[in-house]
C-alpha positions as CSV (number, residue, x, y, z in Angstrom):
1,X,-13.1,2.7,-13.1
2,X,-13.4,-1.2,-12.7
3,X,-11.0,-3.4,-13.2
4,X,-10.0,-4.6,-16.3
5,X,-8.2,-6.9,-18.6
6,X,-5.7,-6.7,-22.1
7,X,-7.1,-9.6,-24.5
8,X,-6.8,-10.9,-27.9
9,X,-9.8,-11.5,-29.8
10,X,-10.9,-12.5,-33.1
11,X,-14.4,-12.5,-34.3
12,X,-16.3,-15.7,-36.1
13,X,-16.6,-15.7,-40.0
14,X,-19.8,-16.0,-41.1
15,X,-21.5,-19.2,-41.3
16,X,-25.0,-21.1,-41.7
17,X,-25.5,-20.1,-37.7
18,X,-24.2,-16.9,-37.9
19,X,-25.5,-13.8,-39.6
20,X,-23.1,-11.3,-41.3
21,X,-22.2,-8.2,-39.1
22,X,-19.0,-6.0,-38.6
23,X,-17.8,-5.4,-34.8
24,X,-17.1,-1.9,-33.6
25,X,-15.6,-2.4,-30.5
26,X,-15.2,1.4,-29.1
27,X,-19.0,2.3,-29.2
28,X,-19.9,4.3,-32.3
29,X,-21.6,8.0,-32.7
30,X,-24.3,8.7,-30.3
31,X,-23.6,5.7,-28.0
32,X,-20.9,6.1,-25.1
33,X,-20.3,2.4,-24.4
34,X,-18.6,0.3,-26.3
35,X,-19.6,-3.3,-27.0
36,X,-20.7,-5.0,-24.0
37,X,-21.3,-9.3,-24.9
38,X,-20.0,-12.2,-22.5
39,X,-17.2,-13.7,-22.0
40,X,-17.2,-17.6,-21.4
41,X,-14.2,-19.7,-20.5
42,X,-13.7,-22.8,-22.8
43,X,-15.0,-25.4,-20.7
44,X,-17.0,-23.4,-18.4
45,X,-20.9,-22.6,-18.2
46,X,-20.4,-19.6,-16.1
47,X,-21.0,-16.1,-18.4
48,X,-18.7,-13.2,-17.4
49,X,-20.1,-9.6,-18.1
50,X,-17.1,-7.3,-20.0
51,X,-17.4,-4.0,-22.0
52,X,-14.5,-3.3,-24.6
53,X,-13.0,-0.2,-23.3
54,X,-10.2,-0.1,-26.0
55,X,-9.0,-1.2,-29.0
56,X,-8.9,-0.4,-32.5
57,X,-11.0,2.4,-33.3
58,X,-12.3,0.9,-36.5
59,X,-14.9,-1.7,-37.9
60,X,-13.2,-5.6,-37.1
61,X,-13.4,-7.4,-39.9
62,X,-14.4,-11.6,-39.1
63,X,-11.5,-13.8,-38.9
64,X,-9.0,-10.5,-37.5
65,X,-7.2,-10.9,-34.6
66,X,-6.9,-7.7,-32.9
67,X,-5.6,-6.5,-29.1
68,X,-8.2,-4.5,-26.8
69,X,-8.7,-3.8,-23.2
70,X,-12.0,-5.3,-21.6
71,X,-13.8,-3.7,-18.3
72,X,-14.6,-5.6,-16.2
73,X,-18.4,-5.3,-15.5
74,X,-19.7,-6.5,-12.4
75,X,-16.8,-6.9,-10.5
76,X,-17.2,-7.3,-7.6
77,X,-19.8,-9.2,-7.7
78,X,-19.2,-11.3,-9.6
79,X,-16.0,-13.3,-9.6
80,X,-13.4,-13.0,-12.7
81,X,-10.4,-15.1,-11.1
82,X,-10.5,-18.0,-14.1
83,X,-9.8,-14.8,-16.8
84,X,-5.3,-15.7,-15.8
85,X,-3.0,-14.5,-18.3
86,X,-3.3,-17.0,-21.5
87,X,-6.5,-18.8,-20.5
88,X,-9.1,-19.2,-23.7
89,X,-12.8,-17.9,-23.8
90,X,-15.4,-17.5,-26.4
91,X,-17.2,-14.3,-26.9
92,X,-21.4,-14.7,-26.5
93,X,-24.1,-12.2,-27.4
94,X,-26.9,-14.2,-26.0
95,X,-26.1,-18.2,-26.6
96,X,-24.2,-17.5,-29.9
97,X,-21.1,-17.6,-30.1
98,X,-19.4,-14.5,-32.3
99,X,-16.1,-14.7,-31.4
100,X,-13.1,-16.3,-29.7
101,X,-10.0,-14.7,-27.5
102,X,-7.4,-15.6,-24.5
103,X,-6.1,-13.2,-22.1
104,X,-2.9,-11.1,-22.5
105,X,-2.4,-10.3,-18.6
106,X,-3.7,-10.2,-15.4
107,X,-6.5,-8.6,-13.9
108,X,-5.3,-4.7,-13.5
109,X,-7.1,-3.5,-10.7
């Protein structure tokens, strides 16, 4: 297992950018991944690669705030040090931005 990290997130109501969707976080019947976007640090360029290993095991409804655990996907090759306990990031599928999080705690290794 990689390492990983406990975060909040919460994702985006819809808007005129933003198309309408629900957010399953723990994969969903014949996929055994869960969802996989990017992580972005506010202020940053830099995309980080995550999967949502746990969380609720339900549909998120936008504009919930919910706890999860996030693997850390390319580590090590890629470097995670700026995801510290209570730093914010924005959640990316492609260049949109869908959601919106910070960290709970440190990387668990």
């Amino acid at each position: 297992m990689k390492p990983f990290l406990d975060v909040s997130v919460e994702f985006l109501s819809k808007d005129k950018d933003y198309r309408e969707r629900k957010f399953y976080l723990n994969g969903s019947k014949g996929y055994s991944r869960g969802y996989s976007p990017h992580f972005r640090v506010i202020g940053d360029s830099e995309f980080l690669g995550i999967e949502f290993i746990e969380g609720p095991d339900r549909f998120i409804g936008l504009g919930e705030m919910v706890n999860a655990k996030v693997e850390l996907m390319y580590y090590p090759d890629v470097s995670y040090e700026k995801l510290i306990k209570g730093q914010r990031f924005e959640i990316l599928e492609g260049a949109t931005v869908v959601g919106r999080g910070y960290v709970l705690s440190a990387v668990k290794l």
